[in-house]
DRENSEDREN-767357 format. One record per atom (N, C-alpha, C): x, y, z. Coordinates in steps of 0.001 Angstrom, whole numbers, plus 524288, in hexadecimal, padded with zeros to 5 digits. Example, Ala and Ser with C-alpha at 12.3 -4.5 7.8 and 13.67 -1.06 7.14 Angstrom:
// DRENSEDREN-767357
833867E9C681E78;8300C7EE6C81E78;833907F31C81E78;832327F73681BA8;835667FBDC81BE4;832648001E81EBE;
This chain:
// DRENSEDREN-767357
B06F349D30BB207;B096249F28BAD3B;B0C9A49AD9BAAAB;B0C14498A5BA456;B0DA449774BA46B;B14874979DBA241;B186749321BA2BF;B1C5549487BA2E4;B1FD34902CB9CA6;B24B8491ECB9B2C;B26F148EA4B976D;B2821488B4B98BD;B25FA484F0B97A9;B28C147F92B9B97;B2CC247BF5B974B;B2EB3478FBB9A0F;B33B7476EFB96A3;B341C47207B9AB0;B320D46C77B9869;B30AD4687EB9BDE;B326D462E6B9758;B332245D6DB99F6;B331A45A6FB96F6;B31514564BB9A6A;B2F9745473B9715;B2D5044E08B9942;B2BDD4487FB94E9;B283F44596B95D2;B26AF44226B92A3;B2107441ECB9070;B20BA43EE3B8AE9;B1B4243E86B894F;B1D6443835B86E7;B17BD436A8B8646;B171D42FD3B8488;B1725430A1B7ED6;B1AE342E1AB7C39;B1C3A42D3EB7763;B197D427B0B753C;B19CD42712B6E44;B19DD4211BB6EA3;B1B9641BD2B7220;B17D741860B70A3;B1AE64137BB744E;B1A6E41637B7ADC;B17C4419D1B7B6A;B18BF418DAB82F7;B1DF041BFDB832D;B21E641F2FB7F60;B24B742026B802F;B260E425E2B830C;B293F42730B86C7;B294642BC3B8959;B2E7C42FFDB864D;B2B4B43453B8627;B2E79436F5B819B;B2E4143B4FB8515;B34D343BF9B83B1;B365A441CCB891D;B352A4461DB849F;B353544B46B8853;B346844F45B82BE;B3512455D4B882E;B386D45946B84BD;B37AF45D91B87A6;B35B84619EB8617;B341446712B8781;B2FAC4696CB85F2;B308A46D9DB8878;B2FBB4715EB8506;B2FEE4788DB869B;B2AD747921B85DC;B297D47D57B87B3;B23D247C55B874A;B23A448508B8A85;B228448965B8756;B217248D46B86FD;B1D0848D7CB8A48;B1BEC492F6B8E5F;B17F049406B90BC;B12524961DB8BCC;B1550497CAB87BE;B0F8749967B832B;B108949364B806D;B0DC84918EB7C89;B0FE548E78B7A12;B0CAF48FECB74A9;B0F1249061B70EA;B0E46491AAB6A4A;B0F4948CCDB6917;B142C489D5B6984;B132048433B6529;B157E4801DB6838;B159047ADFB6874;B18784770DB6958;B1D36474FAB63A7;B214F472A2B6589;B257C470DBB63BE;B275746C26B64FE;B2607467DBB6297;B290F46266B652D;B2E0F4626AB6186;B3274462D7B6474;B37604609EB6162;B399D45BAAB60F6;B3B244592CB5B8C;B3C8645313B5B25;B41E045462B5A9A;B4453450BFB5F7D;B4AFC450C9B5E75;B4DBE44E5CB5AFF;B50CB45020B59CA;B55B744BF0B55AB;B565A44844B5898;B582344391B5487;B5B8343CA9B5783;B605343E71B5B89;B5ED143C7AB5E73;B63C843D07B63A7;B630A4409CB667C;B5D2A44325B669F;B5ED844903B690D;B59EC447C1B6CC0;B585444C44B6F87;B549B44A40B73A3;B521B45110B752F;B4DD44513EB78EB;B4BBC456CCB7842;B507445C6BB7B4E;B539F45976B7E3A;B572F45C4BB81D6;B59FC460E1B7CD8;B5BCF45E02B7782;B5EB245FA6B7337;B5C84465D2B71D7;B551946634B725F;B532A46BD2B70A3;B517246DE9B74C2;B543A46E65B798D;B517447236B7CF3;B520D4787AB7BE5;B55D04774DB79F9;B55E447DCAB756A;B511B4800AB738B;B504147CBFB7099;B4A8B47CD5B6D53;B452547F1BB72E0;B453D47C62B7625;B41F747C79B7AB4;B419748164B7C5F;B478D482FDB7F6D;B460A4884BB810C;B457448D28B7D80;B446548C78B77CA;B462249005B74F5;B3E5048EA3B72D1;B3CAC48BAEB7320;B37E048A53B73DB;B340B48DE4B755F;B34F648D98B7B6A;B3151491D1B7E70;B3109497C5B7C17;B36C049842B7ABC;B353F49DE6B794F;B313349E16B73C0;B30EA49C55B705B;B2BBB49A85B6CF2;B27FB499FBB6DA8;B277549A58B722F;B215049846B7511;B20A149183B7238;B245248F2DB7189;B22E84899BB6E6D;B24F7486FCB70F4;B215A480B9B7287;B215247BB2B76E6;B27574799CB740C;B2B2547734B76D0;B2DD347270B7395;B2CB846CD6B7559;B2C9A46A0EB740A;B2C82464D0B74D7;B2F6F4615AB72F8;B347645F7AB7532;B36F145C1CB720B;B37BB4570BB754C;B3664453E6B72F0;B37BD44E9BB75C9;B3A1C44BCEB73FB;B3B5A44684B7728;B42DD443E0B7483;B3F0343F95B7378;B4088440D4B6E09;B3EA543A94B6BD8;B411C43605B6D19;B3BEA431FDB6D77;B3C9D42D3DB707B;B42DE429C9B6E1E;B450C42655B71DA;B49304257EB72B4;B4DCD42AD0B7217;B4D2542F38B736C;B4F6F433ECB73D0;B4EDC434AEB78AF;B53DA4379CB7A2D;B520C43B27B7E8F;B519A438CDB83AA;B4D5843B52B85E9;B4AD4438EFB8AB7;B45E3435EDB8B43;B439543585B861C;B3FDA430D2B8337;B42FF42B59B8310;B3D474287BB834E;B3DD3423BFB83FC;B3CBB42287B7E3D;B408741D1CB7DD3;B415B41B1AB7A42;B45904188FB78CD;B4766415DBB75D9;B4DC241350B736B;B508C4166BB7135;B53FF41746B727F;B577F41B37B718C;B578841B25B6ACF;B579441EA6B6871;B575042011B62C1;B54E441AFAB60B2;B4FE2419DDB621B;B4DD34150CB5E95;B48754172DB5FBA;B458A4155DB5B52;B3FAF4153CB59DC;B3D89410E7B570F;B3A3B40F19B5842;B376B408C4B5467;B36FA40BA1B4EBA;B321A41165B4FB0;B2F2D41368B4BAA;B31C241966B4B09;B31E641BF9B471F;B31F642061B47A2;B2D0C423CAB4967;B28764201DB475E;B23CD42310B48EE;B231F423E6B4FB5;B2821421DDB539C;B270242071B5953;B2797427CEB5ADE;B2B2042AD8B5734;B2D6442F2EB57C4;B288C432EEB58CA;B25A743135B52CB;B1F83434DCB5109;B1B38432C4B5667;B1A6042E5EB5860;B171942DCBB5B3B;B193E430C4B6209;B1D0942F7DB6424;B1D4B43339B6828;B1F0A43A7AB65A1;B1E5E43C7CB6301;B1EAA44012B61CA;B18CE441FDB6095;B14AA43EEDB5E9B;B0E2E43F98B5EF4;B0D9B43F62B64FF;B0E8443CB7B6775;B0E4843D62B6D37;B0F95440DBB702A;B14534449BB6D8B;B151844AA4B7041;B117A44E0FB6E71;B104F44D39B69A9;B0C0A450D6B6601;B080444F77B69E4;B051644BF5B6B1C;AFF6B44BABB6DAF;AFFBF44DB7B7268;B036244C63B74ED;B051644FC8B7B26;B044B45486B7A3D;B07EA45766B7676;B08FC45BD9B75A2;B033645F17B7422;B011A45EF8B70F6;AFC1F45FEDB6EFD;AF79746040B72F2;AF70F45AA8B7703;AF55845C1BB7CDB;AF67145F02B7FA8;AFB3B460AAB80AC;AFC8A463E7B83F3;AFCB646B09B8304;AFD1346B29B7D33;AFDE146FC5B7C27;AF8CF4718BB75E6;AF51A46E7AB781C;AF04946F6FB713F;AF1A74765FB702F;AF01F4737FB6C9B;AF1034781DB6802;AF65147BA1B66FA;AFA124799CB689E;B001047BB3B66A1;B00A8478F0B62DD;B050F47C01B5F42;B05FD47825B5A53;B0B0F4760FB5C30;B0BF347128B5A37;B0FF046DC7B5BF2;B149446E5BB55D4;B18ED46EE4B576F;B1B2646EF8B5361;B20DA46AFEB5429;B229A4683EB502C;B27854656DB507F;B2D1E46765B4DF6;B30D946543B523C;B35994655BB5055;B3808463B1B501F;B3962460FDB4D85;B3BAC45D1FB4CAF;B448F45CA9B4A7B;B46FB45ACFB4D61;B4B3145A1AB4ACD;B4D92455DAB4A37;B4EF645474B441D;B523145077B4395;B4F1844B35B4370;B4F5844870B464A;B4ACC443CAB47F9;B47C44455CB48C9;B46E3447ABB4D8D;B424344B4AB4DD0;B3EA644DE8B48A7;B419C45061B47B2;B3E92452EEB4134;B3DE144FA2B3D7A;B3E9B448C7B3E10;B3C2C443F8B399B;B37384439FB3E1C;B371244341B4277;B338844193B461B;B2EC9445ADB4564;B302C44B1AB4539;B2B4D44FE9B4506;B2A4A44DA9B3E04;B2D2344E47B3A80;B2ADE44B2BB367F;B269344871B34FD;B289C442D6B36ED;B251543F2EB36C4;B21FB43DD0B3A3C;B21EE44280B3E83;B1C6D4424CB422C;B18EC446DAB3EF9;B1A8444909B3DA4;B15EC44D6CB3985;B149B44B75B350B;B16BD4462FB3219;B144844401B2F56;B106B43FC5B2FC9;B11C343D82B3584;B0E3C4399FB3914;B09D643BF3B3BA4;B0BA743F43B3E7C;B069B442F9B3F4D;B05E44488DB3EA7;B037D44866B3A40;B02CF44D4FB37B7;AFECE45156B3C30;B00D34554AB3AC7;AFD5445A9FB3E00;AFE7A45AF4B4333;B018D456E7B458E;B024E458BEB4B5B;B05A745CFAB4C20;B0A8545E29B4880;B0CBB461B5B4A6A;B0BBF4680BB44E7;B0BED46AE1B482D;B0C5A47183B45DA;B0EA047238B41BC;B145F46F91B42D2;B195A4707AB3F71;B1CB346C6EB414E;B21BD46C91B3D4D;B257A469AFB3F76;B2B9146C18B3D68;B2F1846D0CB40D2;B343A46FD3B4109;B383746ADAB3E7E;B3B3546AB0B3C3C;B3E20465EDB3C1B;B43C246800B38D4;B4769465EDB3EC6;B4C9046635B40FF;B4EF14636AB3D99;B53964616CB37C6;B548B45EDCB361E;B5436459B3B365D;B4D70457C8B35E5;B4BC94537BB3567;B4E1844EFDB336E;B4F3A44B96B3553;B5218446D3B3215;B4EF1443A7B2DB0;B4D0E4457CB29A0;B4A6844273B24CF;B4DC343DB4B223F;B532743E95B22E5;B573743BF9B2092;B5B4443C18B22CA;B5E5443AECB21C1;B641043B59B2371;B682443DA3B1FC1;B6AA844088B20F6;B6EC344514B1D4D;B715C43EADB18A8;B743F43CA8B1AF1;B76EB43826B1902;B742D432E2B19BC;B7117431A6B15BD;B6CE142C05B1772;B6FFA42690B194C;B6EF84231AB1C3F;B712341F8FB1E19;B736E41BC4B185E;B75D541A3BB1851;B770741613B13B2;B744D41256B13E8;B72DA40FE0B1003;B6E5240C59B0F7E;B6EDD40747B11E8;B72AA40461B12DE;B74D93FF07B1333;B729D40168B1B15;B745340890B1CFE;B73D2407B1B22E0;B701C408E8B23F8;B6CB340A00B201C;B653740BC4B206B;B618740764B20A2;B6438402EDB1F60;B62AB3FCF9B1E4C;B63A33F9E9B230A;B68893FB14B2532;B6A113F9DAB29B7;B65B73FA83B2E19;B647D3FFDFB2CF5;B62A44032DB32A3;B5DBA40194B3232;B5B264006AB2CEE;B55CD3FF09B2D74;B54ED3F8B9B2F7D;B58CE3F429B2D9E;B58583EF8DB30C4;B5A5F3EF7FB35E5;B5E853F1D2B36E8;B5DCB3F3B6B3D7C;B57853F5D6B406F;B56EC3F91FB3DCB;B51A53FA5EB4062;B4E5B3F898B41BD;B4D5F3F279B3E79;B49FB3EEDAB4036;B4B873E9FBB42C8;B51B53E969B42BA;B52F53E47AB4506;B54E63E55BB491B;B572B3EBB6B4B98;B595A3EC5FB4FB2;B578B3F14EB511C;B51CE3F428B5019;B50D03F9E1B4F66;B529E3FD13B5535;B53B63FB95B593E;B56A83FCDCB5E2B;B5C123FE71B5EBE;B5E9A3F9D4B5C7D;B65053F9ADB5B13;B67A540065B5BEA;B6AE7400FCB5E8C;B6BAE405E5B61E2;B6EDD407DEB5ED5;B6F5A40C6FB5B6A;B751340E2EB587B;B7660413D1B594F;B7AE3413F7B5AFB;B7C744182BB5BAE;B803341D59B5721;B7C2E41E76B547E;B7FF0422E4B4FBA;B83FA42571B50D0;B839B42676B56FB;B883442BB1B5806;B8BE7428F2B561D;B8C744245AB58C0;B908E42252B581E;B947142370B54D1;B933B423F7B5022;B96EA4258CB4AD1;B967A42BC1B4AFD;B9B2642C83B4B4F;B9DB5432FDB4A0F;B99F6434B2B4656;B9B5843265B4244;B990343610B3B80;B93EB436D3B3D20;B91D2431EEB3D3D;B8B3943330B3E1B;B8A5243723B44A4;B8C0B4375BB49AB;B8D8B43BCBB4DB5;B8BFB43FF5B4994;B9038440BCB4811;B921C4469EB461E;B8C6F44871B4263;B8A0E4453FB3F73;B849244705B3EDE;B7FC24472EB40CC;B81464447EB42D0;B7AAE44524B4825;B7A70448AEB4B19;B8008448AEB4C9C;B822544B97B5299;B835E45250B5128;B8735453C4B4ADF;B889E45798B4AEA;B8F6D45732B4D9B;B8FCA45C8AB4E10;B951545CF5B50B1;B954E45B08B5537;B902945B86B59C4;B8F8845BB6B5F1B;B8E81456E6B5FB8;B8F0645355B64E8;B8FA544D86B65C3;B8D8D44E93B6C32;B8C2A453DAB6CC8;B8AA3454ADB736D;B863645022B7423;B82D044EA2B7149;B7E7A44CB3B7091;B7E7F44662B72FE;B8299444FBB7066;B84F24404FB7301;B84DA43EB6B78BC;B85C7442E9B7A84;B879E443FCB8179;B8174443F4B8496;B7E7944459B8077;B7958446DCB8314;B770F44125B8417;B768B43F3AB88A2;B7351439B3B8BB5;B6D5E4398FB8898;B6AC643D02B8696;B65D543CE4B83F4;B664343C07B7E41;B6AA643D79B7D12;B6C4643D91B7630;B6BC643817B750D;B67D943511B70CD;B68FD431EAB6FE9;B6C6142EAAB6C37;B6EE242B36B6C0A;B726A42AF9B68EC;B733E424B2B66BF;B6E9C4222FB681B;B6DC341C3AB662F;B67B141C94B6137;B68E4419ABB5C89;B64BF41A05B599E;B646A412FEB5893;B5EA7412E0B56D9;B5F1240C07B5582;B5D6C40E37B4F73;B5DEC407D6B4CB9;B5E0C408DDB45C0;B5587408D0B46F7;B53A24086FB48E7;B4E36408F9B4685;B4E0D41088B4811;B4F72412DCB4CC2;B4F99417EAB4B78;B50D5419A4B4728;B55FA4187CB4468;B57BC41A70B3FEA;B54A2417E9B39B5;B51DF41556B3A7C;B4EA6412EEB3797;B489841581B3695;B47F941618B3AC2;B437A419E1B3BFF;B43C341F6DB3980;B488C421D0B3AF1;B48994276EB39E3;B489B4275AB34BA;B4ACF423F6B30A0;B4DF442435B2B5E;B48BC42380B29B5;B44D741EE6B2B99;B3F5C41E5AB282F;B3C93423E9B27CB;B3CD8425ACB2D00;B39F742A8DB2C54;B3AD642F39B28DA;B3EAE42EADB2923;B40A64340CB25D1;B3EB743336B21C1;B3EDF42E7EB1FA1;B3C3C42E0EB1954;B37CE42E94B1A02;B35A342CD3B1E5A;B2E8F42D05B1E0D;B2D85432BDB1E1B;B30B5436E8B21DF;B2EB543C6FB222C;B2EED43DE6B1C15;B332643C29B17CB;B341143E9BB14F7;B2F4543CA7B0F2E;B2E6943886B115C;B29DB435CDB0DD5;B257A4361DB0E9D;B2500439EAB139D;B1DDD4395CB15D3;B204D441AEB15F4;B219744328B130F;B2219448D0B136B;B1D1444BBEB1376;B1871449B0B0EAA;B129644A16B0F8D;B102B44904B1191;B119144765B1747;B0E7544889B1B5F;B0F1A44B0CB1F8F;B141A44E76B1E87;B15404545EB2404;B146E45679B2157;B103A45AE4B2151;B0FB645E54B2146;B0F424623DB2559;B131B4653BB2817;B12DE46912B2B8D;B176146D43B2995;B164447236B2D27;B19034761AB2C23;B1E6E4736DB2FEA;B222047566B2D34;B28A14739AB2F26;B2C2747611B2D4E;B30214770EB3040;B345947852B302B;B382D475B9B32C1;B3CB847794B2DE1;B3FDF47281B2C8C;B452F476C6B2F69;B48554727AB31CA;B4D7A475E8B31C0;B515147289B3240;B574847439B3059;B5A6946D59B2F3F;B5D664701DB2C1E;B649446E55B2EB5;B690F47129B2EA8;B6C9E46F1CB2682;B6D024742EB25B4;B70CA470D7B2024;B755B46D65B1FFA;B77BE46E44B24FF;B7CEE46AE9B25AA;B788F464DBB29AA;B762146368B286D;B745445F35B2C14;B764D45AA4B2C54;B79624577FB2CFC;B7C14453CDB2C1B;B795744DF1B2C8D;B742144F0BB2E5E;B719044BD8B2EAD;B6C8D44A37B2D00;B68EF44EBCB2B70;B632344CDFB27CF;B651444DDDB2196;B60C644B0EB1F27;B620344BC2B1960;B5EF545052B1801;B606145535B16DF;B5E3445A0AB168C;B5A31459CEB106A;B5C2F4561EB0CD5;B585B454FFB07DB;B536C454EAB096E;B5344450A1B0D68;B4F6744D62B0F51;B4B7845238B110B;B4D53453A7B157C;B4A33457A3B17D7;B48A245C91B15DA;B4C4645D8FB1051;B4A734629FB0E80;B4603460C4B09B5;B451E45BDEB07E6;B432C45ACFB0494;B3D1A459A7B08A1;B3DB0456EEB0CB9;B395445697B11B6;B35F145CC3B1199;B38EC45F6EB1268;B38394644EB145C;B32B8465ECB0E97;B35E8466DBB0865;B337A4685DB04E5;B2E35463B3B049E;B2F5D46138B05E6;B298645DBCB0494;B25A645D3AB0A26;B261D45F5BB0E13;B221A46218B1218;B1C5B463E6B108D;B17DB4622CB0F37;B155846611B0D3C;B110946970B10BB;B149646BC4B1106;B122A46ED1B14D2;B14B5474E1B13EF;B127047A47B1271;B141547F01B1188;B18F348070B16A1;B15CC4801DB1A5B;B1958483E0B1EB0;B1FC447F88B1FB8;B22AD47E71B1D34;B266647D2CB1E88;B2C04480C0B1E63;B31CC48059B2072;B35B3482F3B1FFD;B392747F04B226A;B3EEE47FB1B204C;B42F847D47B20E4;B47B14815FB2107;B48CA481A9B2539;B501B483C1B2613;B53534820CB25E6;B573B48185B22CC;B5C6D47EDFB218B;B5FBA481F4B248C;B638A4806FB27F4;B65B148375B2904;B6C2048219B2802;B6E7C48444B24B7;B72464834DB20E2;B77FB48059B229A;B77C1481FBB2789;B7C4E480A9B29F8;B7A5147D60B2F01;B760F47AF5B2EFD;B73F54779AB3491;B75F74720AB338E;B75E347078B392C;B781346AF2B3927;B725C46800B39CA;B708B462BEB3B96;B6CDF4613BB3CC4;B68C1463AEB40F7;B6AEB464C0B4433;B685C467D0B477E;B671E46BF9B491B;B631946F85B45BE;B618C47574B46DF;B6040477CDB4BA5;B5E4647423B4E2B;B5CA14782AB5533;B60154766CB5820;B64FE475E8B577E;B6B11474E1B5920;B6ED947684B56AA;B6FB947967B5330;B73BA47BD5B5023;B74D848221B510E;B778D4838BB4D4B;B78484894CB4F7B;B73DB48BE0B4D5F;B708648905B494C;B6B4548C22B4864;B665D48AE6B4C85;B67CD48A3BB50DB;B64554884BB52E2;B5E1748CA6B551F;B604A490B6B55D5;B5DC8495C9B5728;B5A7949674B5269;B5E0B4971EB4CE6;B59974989CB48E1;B54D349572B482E;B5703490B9B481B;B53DD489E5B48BB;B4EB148C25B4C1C;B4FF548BFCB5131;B4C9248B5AB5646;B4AA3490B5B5405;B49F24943BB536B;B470349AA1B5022;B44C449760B4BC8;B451A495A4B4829;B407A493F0B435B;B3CD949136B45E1;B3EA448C97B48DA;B3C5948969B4A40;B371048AFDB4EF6;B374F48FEBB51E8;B345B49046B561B;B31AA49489B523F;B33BF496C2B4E3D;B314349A67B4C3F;B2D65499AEB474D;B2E864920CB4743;B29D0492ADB4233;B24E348F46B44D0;B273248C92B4A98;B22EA48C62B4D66;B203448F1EB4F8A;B22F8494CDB5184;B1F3A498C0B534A;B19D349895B4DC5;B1B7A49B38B498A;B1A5F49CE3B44E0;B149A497BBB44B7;B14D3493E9B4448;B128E4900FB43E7;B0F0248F75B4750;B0FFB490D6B4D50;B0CD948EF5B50E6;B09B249432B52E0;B0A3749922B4F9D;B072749E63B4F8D;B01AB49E69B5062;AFDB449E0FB56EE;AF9EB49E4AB54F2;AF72C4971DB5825;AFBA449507B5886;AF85F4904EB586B;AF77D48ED6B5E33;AFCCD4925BB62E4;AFA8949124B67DF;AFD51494C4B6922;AFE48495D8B6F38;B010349913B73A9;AFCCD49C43B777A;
C-alpha cells in the first residue's frame, strides 16, 4: 500500500553541480510543485508549504538553489543567470522521468519567481503553470546610477568579491522585515558578489522585455506594503502576459512575503486551489 513520503536528497545540476532539494511527495498524486526560494533563504524556510501539500494530493519539490542552502556552489554568486534555468531543466527532466504524465507546476518567490520567469521564457511548455510569490522584476527604490555602474565593473573585474548587505541596518530592515531570526540560521545566506547582483538586475529587464514569450496560465500574488519589488513593474508584467487564464492578488496590507505573513493560510488556499482546478483530469 502505498504511503505519503517526505524525503530529501540530491540531483546533478549544471557544471557537475550537486543540488540538495526536499520533497513531499502524496500517496495519490494529482500534480507536482517545484518551489523556487527567495535570496537568502533555502528549502527548510517552506516546510509549511510541504505538509500542507499532501493533503492536496500535490508532490512539492523545492530545492536550494545553487550556492544556497545545502547546494553546492559560491555562496550568493553565479557566472550566468542562465546557471539558475539550466539546473532547474535538470529537476524538470528527473521529475518528468520519474513521475510521466503529472503536470509540473512552478512557484516561485522573489528570486525564485524571476527564475520560474525566465525559465518559462527559455523553455517554453515545460511547465503547466506558474505561481509567482512577489517576483523581483525590479527593485521598489532603483540603485542610483553612479552604484549600478559600480556594480556592473565590479562584476567583471572582481565578479566573486564577497559583500555583505546585512550589514547596513536600512537596507536589513528591507530584506529582512521586522524579524532578523534569519540571521541566526547557519544555512541563511548572507554573502552576495557584484556579478550575482548584476545578473539578477539584467534579468529583470530581460523578463520584462521578452514578456512575448511566457505565455502560461499564472497567478500572481504580492503584498501592497512591499518594501522591496517595484509593484509598477510587475503589475504592468502581469497585464502584458498573453495568455487568457491569468490572476493577480494584491493583498493590501502584505509585506514581501505572502506564504509567511499573517495571510499565509489564505495564500497557501488559492494557491493549492488553482492547482487542483488546473491539474483536473490530468493524473491521480
Amino acid at each position: 500500500m502505498n504511503r505519503d513520503s517526505c524525503f530529501s536528497s540530491y540531483y546533478i545540476g549544471a557544471q557537475g553541480f550537486h543540488i540538495y532539494y526536499r520533497s513531499w511527495m502524496p500517496a495519490e498524486l494529482r500534480a507536482l510543485i517545484v518551489l523556487l526560494h527567495g535570496s537568502g533563504e533555502h528549502s527548510g524556510y517552506y516546510s509549511h508549504i510541504g505538509e500542507k501539500s499532501l493533503r492536496y494530493r500535490v508532490g512539492l519539490i523545492i530545492p536550494d538553489l545553487r550556492g544556497f542552502g545545502k547546494s553546492e556552489g559560491h555562496r550568493g554568486h553565479i557566472n550566468r543567470f542562465e546557471e539558475y534555468l539550466v539546473d532547474l531543466e535538470a529537476l524538470i527532466i528527473l521529475l518528468q522521468s520519474r513521475y510521466p504524465g503529472v503536470p509540473i507546476f512552478l512557484l516561485g518567490h522573489s528570486l525564485g519567481g524571476l527564475i520560474a520567469i525566465r525559465y518559462s521564457q527559455e523553455y517554453n511548455g515545460k511547465a503547466k503553470g506558474v505561481i509567482l510569490s512577489s517576483p523581483v522584476l525590479g527593485m521598489r527604490f532603483p540603485l542610483p546610477y553612479p552604484l549600478k555602474k559600480m556594480t556592473d565593473l565590479l562584476s567583471w573585474i572582481a565578479p566573486s568579491l564577497p559583500i555583505e548587505p546585512f550589514k547596513w541596518s536600512w537596507l536589513r530592515s528591507i530584506l529582512l522585515g521586522s524579524s532578523s531570526e534569519s540571521l541566526h540560521d547557519p544555512l541563511f545566506t548572507i554573502q552576495y558578489t557584484p556579478r550575482w547582483f548584476a545578473e539578477m538586475l539584467q534579468n529583470g529587464v530581460r523578463a520584462l522585455s521578452e514578456t512575448a514569450k511566457y505565455s502560461l496560465p499564472t497567478l500572481v500574488l504580492y503584498g501592497g506594503q512591499d518594501p522591496l519589488i517595484n509593484q509598477r513593474l510587475l503589475e504592468n508584467f502581469f497585464l502584458a502576459i498573453p495568455h487568457e487564464d491569468k490572476k493577480s492578488i494584491m493583498f493590501s496590507d502584505g509585506g514581501h512575503r505572502p506564504l509567511h505573513e499573517h495571510h499565509q493560510e489564505e495564500v497557501v488556499h488559492n494557491i493549492f486551489d488553482w492547482v487542483t482546478v488546473r491539474s483536473s483530469g490530468s493524473a491521480g
